[in-house]
C-alpha positions in Angstrom: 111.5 116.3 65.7 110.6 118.9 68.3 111.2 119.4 71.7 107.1 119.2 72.4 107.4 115.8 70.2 110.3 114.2 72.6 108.3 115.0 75.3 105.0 113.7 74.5 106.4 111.1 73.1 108.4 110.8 77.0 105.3 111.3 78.6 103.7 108.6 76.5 106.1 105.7 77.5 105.7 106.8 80.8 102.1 106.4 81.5 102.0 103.1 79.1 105.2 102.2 81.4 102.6 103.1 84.6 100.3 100.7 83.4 102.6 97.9 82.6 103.2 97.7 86.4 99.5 97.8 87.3 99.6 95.3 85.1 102.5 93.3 87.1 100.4 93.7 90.1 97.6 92.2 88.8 99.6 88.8 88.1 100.3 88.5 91.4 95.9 89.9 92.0 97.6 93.3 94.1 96.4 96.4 92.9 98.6 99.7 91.2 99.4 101.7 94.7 99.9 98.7 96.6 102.2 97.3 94.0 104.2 100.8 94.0 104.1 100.6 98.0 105.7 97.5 98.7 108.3 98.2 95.6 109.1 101.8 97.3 109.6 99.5 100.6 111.5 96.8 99.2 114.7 98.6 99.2 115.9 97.9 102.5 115.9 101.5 103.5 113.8 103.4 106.0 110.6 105.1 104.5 108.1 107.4 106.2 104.7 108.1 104.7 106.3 111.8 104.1 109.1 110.4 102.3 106.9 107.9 100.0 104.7 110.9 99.2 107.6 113.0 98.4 109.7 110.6 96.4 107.6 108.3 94.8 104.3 110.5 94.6 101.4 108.6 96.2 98.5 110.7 97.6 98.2 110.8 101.4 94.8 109.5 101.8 96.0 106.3 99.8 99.4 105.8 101.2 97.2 106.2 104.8 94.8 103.5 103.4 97.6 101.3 102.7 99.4 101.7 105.3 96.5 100.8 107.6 95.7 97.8 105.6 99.0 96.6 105.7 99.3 96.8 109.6 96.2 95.0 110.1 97.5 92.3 107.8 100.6 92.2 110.1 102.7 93.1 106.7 103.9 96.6 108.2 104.8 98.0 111.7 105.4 101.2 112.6 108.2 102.6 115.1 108.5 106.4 115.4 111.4 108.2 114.7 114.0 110.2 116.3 114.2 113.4 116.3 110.7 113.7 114.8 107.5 114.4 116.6 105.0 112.5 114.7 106.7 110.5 111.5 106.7 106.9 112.0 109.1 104.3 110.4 107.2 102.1 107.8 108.8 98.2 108.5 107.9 95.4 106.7 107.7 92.4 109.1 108.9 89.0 108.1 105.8 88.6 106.8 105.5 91.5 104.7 108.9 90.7 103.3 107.6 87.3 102.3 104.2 88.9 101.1 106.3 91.8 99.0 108.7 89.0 97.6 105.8 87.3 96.3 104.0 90.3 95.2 107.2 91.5 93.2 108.4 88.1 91.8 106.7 88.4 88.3 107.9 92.3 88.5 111.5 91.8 88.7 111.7 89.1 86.7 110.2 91.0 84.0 112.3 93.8 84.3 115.9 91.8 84.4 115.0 90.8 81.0 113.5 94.1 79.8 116.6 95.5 81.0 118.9 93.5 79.9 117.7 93.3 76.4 117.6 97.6 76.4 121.1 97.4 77.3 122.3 95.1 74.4 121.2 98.4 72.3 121.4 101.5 75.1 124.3 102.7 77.5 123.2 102.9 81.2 123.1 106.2 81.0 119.9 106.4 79.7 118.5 105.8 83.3 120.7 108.6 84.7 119.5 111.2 81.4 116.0 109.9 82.1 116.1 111.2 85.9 117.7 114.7 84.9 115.1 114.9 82.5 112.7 114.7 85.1 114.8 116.6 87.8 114.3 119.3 85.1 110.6 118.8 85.2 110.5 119.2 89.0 112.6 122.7 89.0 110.6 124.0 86.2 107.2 123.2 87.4 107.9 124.4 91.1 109.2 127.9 89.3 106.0 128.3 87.6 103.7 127.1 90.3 105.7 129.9 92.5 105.7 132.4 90.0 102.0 131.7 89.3 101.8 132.1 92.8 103.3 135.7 93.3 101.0 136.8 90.5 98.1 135.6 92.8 99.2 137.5 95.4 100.2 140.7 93.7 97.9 143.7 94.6 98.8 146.4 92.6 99.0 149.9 95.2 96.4 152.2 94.6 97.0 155.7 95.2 94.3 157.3 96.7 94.8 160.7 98.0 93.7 162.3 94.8 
């Protein structure tokens, strides 16, 4: 098989993998970003909107949408944070907790047994091989969007004191 076939056949499972968990929003009637948005915040850590747009990739008009919907629904407060001028803590209150538990319920059921039945035939390192795989991705596309970049901004001299 070829290296284009690996990774088509990567990039396959990964957009069929995307729609599983619109899919696992939809049992619990939440749509795709808000699924992804409460899963990014249900790890007990401190996220920005920066940080969700940088690490799990959700446009900034949506993430803004979200965000606002989820203060008004008393799901999500907002505290700023040190040593920044303008980013603001998103922190689910105790009733976005409950709201996010319910939400990811069916999701994390489903993915105990998925997972536990891939690693009756896989090692764990195939999460570990997945995520240099698309560490890779990143470096390479960032070199070619900068390359592509100097080439846009090349202007060849032009000698003209002939």
């Amino acid at each position: 098989m070829s290296n284009r076939e690996y990774v088509r056949r990567l990039i396959n499972a990964i957009y069929y993998l995307d729609g599983l968990y619109e899919r696992g929003g939809k049992l619990s009637g939440v749509e795709g970003n808000m699924t992804v948005f409460l899963y990014a915040l249900d790890d007990g850590k401190t996220h920005t909107q920066k940080s969700l747009q940088e690490e799990w990739m959700l446009p900034r008009t949506t993430l803004n949408t979200i965000v606002k919907r989820c203060e008004k629904e008393g799901y999500l407060t907002l505290e700023p944070v040190k040593g920044t001028r303008r980013e603001k803590a998103l922190l689910l209150t105790e009733k976005g907790k409950a709201y996010t538990k319910e939400v990811l319920a069916d999701i994390y059921a489903v993915e105990e047994e998925a997972i536990t039945e891939t690693l009756k035939e896989c090692s764990s390192d195939f999460v570990s091989e997945f995520e240099l795989f698309v560490s890779n991705l990143d470096k390479y596309f960032k070199k070619h969007e900068d390359d592509k970049q100097a080439e846009e901004n090349y202007a060849p001299c032009i000698n003209d004191t002939d």
